[in-house]
TIBAGU-804360 format. One record per residue (C-alpha): x, y, z; residue number from 1; residue in one letter. Coordinates in steps of 0.2 Angstrom, whole numbers, plus 2048, in hexadecimal, padded with zeros to 3 digits. Example, Ala and Ser with C-alpha at 12.3 -4.5 7.8 and 13.67 -1.06 7.14 Angstrom:
<pts>
+------+-------+-----+-----+------+
: east : north :  up :  nr : rest :
+------+-------+-----+-----+------+
:  83E :   7EA : 827 :   1 :    A :
:  844 :   7FB : 824 :   2 :    S :
+------+-------+-----+-----+------+
</pts>
This chain:
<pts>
+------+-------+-----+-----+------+
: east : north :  up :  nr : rest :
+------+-------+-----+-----+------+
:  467 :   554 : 95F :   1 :    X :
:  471 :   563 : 95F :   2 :    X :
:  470 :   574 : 96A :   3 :    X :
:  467 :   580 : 960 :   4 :    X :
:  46F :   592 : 966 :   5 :    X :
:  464 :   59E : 95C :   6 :    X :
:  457 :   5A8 : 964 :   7 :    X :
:  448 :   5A6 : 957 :   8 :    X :
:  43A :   5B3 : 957 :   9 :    X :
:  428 :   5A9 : 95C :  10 :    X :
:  41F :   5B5 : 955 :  11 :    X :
:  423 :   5B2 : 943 :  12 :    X :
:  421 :   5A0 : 945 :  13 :    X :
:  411 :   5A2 : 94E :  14 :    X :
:  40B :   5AF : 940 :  15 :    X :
:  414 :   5A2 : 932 :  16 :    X :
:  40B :   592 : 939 :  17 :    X :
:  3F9 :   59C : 939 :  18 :    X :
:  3FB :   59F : 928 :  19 :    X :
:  401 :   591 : 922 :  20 :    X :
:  3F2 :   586 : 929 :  21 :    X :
:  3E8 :   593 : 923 :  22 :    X :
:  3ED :   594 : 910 :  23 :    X :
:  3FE :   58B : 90F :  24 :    X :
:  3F5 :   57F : 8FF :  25 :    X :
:  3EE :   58D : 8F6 :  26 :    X :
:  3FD :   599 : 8F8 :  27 :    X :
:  408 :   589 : 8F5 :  28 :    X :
:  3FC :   585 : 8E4 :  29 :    X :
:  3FE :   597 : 8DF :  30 :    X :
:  410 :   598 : 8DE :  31 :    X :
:  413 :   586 : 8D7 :  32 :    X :
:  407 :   588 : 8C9 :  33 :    X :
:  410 :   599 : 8C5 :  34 :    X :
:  420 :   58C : 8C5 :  35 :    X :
:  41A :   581 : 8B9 :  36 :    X :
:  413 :   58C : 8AC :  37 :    X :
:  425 :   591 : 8A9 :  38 :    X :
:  42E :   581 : 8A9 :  39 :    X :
:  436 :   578 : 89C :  40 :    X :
:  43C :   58A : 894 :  41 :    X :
:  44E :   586 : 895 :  42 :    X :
:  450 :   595 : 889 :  43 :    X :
:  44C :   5A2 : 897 :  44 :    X :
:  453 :   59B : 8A3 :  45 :    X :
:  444 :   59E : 8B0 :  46 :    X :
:  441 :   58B : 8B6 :  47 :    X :
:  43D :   58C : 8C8 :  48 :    X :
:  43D :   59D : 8CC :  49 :    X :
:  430 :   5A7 : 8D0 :  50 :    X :
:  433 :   5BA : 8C8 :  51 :    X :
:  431 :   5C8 : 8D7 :  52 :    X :
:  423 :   5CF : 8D0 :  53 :    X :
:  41A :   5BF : 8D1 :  54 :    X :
:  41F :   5BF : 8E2 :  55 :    X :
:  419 :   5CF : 8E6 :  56 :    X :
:  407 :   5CC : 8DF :  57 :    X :
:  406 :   5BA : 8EA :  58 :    X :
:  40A :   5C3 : 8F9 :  59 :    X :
:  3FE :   5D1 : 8F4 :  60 :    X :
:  3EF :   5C5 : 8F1 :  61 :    X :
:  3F2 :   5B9 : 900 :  62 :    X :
:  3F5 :   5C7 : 90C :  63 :    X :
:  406 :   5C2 : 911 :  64 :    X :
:  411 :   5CE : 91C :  65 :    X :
:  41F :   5CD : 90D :  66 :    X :
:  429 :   5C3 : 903 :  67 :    X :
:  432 :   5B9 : 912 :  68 :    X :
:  420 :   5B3 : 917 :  69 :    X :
:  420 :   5AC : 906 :  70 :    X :
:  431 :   5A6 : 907 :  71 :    X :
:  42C :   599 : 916 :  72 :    X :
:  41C :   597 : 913 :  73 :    X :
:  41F :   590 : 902 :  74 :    X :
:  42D :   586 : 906 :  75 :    X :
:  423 :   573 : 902 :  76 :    X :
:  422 :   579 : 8EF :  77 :    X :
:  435 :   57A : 8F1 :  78 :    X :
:  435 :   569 : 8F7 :  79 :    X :
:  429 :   563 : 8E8 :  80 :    X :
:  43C :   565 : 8DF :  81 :    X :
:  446 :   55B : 8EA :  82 :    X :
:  44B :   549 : 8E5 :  83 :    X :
:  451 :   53E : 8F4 :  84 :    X :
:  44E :   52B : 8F0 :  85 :    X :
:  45C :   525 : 8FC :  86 :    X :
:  45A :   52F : 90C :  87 :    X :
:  445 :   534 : 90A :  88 :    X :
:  44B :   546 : 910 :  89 :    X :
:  443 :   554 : 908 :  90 :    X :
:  44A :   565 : 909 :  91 :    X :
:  442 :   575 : 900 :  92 :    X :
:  44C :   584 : 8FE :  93 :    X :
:  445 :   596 : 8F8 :  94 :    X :
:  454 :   5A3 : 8F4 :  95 :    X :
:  450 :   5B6 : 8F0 :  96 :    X :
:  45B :   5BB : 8E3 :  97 :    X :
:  465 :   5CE : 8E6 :  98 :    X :
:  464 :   5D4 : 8D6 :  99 :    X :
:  453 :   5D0 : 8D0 : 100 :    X :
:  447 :   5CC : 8E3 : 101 :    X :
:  443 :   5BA : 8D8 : 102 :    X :
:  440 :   5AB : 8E2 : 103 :    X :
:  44C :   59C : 8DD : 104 :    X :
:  444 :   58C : 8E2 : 105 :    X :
:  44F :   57C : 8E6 : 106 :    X :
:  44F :   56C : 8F0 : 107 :    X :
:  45C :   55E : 8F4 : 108 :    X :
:  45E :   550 : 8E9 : 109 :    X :
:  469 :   540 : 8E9 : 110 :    X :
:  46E :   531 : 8DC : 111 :    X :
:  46C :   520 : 8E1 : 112 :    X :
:  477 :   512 : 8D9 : 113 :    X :
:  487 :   51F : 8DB : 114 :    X :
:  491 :   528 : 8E9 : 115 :    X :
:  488 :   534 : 8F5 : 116 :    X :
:  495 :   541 : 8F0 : 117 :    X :
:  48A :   545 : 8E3 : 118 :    X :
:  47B :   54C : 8ED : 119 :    X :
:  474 :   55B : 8EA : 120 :    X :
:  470 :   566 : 8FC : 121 :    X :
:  45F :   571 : 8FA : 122 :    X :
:  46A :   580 : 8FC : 123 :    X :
:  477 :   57C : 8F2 : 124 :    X :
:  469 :   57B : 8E3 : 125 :    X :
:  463 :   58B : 8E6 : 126 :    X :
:  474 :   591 : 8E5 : 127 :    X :
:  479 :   588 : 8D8 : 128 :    X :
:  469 :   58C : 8CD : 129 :    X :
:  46D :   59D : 8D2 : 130 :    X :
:  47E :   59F : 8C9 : 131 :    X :
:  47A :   597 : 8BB : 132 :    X :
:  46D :   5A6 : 8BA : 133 :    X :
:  47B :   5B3 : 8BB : 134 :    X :
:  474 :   5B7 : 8CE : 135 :    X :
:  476 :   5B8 : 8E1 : 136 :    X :
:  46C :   5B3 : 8EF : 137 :    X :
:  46A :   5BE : 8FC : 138 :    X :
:  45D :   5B5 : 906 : 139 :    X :
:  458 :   5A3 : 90A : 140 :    X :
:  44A :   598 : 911 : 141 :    X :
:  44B :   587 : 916 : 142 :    X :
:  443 :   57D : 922 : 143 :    X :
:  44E :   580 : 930 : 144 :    X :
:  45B :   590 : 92F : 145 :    X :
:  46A :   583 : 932 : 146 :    X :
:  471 :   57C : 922 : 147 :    X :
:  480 :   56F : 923 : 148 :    X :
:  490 :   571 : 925 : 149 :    X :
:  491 :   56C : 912 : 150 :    X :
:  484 :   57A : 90E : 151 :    X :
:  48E :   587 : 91B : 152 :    X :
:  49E :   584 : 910 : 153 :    X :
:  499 :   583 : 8FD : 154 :    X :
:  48D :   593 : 903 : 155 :    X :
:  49D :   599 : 907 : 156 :    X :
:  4A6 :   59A : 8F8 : 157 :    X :
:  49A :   5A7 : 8F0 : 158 :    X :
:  49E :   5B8 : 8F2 : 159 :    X :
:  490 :   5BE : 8F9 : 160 :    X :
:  48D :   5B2 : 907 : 161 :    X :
:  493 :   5BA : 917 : 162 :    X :
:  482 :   5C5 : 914 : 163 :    X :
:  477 :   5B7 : 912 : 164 :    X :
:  469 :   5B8 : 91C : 165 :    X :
:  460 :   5A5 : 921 : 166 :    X :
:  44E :   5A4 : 927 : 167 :    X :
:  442 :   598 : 92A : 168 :    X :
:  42F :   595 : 930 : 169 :    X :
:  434 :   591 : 942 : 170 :    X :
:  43A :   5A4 : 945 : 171 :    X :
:  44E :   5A3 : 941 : 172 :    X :
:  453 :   5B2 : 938 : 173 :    X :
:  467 :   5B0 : 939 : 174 :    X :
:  477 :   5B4 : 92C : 175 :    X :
:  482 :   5AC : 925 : 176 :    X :
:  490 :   5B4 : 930 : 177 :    X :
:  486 :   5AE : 940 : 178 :    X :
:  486 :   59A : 939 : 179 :    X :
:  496 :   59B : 934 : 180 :    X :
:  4A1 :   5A7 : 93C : 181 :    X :
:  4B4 :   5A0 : 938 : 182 :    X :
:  4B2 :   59C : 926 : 183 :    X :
:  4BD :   593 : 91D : 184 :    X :
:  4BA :   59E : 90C : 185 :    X :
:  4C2 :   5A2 : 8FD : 186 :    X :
:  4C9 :   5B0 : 905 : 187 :    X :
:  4D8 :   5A3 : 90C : 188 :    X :
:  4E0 :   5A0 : 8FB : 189 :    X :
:  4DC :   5B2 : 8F6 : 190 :    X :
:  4CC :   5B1 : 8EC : 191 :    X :
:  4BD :   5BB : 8EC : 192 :    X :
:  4B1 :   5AC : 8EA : 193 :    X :
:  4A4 :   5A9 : 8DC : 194 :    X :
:  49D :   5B8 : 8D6 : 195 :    X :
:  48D :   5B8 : 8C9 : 196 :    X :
:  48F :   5BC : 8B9 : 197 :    X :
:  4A3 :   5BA : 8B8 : 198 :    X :
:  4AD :   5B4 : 8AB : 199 :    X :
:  4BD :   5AD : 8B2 : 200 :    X :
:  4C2 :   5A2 : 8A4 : 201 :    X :
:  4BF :   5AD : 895 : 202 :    X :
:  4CD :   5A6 : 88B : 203 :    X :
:  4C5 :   594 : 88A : 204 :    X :
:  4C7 :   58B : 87B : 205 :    X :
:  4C1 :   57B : 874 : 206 :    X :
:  4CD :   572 : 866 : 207 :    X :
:  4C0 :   56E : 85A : 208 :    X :
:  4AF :   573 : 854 : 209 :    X :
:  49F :   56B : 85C : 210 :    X :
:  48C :   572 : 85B : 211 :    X :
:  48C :   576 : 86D : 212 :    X :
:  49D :   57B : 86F : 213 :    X :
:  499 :   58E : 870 : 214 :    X :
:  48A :   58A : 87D : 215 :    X :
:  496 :   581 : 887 : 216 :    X :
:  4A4 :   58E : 887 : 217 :    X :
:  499 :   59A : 88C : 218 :    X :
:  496 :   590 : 89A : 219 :    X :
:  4A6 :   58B : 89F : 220 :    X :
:  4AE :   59C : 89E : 221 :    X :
:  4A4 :   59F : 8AE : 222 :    X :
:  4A7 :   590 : 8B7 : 223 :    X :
:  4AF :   594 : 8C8 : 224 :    X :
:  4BE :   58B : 8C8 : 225 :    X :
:  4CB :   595 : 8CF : 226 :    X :
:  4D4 :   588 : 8DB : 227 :    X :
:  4D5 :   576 : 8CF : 228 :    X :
:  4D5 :   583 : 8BE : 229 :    X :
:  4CE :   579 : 8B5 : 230 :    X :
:  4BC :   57F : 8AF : 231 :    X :
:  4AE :   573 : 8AB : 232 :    X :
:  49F :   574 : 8A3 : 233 :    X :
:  492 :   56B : 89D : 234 :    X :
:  482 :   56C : 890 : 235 :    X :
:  473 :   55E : 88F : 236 :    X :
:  46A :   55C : 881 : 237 :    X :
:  456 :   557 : 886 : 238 :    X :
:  44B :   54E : 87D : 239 :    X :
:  440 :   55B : 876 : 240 :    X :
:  450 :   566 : 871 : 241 :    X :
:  452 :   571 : 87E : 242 :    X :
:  462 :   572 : 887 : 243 :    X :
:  468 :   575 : 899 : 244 :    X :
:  47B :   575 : 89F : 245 :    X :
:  485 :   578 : 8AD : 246 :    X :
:  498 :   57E : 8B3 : 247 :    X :
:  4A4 :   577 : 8C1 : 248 :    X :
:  4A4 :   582 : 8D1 : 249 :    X :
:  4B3 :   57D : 8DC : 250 :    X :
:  4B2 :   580 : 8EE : 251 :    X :
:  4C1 :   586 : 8F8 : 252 :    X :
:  4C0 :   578 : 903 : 253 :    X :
:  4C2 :   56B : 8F3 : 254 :    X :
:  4B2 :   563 : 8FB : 255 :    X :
:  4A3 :   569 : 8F8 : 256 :    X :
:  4A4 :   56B : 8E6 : 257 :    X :
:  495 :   56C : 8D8 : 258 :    X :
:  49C :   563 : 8C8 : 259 :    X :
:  495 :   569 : 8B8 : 260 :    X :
:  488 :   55A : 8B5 : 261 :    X :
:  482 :   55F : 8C8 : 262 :    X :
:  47E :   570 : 8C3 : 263 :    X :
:  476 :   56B : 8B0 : 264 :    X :
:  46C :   55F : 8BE : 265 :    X :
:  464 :   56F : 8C7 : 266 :    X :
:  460 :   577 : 8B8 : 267 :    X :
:  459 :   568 : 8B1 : 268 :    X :
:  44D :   565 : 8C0 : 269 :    X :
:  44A :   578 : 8C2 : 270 :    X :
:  444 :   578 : 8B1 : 271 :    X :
:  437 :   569 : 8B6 : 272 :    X :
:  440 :   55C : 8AA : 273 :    X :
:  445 :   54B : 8B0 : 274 :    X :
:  454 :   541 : 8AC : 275 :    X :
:  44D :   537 : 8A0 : 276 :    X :
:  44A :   546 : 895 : 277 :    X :
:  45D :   545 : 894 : 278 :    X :
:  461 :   542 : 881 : 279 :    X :
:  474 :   545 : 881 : 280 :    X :
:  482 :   54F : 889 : 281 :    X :
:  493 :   55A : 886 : 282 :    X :
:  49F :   55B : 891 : 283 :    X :
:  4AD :   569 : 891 : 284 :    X :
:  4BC :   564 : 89D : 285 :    X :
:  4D0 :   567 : 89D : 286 :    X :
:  4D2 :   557 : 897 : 287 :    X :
:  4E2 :   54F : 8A5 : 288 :    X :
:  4E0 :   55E : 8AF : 289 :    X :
:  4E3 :   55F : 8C1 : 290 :    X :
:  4CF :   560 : 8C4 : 291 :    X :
:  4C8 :   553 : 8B3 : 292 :    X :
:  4B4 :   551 : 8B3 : 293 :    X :
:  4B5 :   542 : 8A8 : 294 :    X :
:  4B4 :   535 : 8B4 : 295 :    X :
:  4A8 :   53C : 8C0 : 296 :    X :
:  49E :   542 : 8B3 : 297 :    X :
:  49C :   531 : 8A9 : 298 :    X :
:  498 :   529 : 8BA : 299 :    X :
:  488 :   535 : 8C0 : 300 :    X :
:  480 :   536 : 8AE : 301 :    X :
:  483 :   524 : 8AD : 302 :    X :
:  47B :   521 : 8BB : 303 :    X :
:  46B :   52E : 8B9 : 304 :    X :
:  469 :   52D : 8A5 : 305 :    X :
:  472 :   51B : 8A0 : 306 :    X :
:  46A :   51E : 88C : 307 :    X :
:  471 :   52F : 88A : 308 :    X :
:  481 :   533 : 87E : 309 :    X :
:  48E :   53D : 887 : 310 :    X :
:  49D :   545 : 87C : 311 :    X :
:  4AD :   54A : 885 : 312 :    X :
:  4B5 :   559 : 87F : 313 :    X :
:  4C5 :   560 : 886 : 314 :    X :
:  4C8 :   572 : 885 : 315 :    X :
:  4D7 :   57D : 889 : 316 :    X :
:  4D8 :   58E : 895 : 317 :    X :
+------+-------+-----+-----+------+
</pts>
């Protein structure tokens, strides 16, 4: 076990643990019933977030001290997302958006019958489903404010991370600068990291027409991709017609990075659909490119949604 060298504040836990014996099911009820009443609305783009001024009428009805009570407190409803079949480890995450004071849900989830490259961390997803937004997280809950070193470094490459504050039930209240305080970050090969809401490939192009291809492009122009340059996207078509997709974003460090069928994953799951509602897929690549998703990409849909039809379309930048 390793030497924990944070100084946590009892008294939250204390406060926290009261609560939670005291209404942690209903709070927890509460706020997953407002999740599901929104999933499966691909179109908004709202799957697994609670809006901040549902937040703020939860925390008003139950009494809470303020929205990081909530944070913690609702942390096994985060879980509820995660999908571990191969380690039985569940981690629930809860981000607060900077721009907006939403609540991003997210939890870890891993594919058997394929490499554990693949796996999605509990933070990661809450990042992740966060840029696919167009936000930021400027706070995060998990169960213990000591994320991975996998989590320290792909938090890392977003642009706002040094101010990222971590808390959990047990008291910690720590930033990123304090886990983490010799990054290796984007800042070493002179970038500024992922930003929300940039378009650093504006010029993407496909070489012929498709029904998705302007959906996909407007995906893949925002892909973060400024070290392979080669921007990925992805769009899945779901059974009852809705669509969710996904963009590459490339770590500094190579390793960790999210591949675009990884992030249409977490907006797939956020959105409460499974993979069998996978009907078919589109993939956007730099076909030969020094970073092409054709390969990885065949392997994990393969392995996740073995029926669904997946089109290959390369694109130039």
């Amino acid at each position: 076990m390793s030497l924990n060298p944070f100084v946590a504040d009892t008294s939250f836990r204390s406060r926290i643990e009261t609560v939670a014996a005291e209404i942690g099911p209903a709070l927890n009820a509460a706020v997953a019933e407002r999740l599901a009443a929104r999933r499966r609305e691909a179109s908004l783009n709202l799957g697994g977030v609670l809006l901040a001024g549902e937040a703020a009428r939860i925390v008003a009805d139950f009494g809470l001290a303020g929205v990081e009570d909530l944070m913690v407190l609702v942390l096994p409803t985060a879980q509820a997302i995660a999908s571990p079949p191969i380690s039985n480890f569940f981690v629930g995450s809860v981000g607060l958006e900077a721009q907006s004071g939403n609540l991003v849900f997210g939890g870890n989830v891993e594919f058997p019958r394929t490499h554990l490259g693949f796996t999605l961390h509990g933070e990661g997803f809450v990042f992740t489903r966060a840029f696919s937004r167009g936000t930021s997280i400027a706070k995060i809950a998990i169960g213990e404010a000591h994320p991975c070193a996998h989590c320290r470094q792909y938090l890392s490459e977003f642009a706002t991370t040094r101010d990222l504050r971590l808390i959990d039930p047990l008291g910690h209240d720590l930033t990123m600068a304090q886990l983490y305080p010799w990054p290796f970050d984007p800042a070493y090969l002179g970038e500024p990291g992922a930003m929300p809401q940039a378009v650093p490939w504006p010029d993407l192009a496909l070489a012929d027409e498709h029904p998705l291809g302007e959906k996909l492009l407007a995906v893949g122009r925002r892909a973060h991709t400024p070290y392979g340059k080669s921007p990925s996207a992805i769009v899945l078509t779901l059974t009852d017609g809705a669509t969710v997709s996904g963009a590459s974003i490339e770590s500094v460090a190579f390793n960790p990075t999210i591949g675009p069928l990884q992030a249409a994953i977490v907006d797939l799951l956020a959105h409460g659909y499974r993979y069998g509602d996978i009907e078919s897929a589109v993939l956007g690549t730099v076909r030969d490119g020094a970073v092409d998703y054709s390969r990885s990409v065949t392997e994990l849909l393969g392995a996740i949604a073995p029926d669904a039809k997946l089109e290959i379309l390369g694109w130039t930048i």
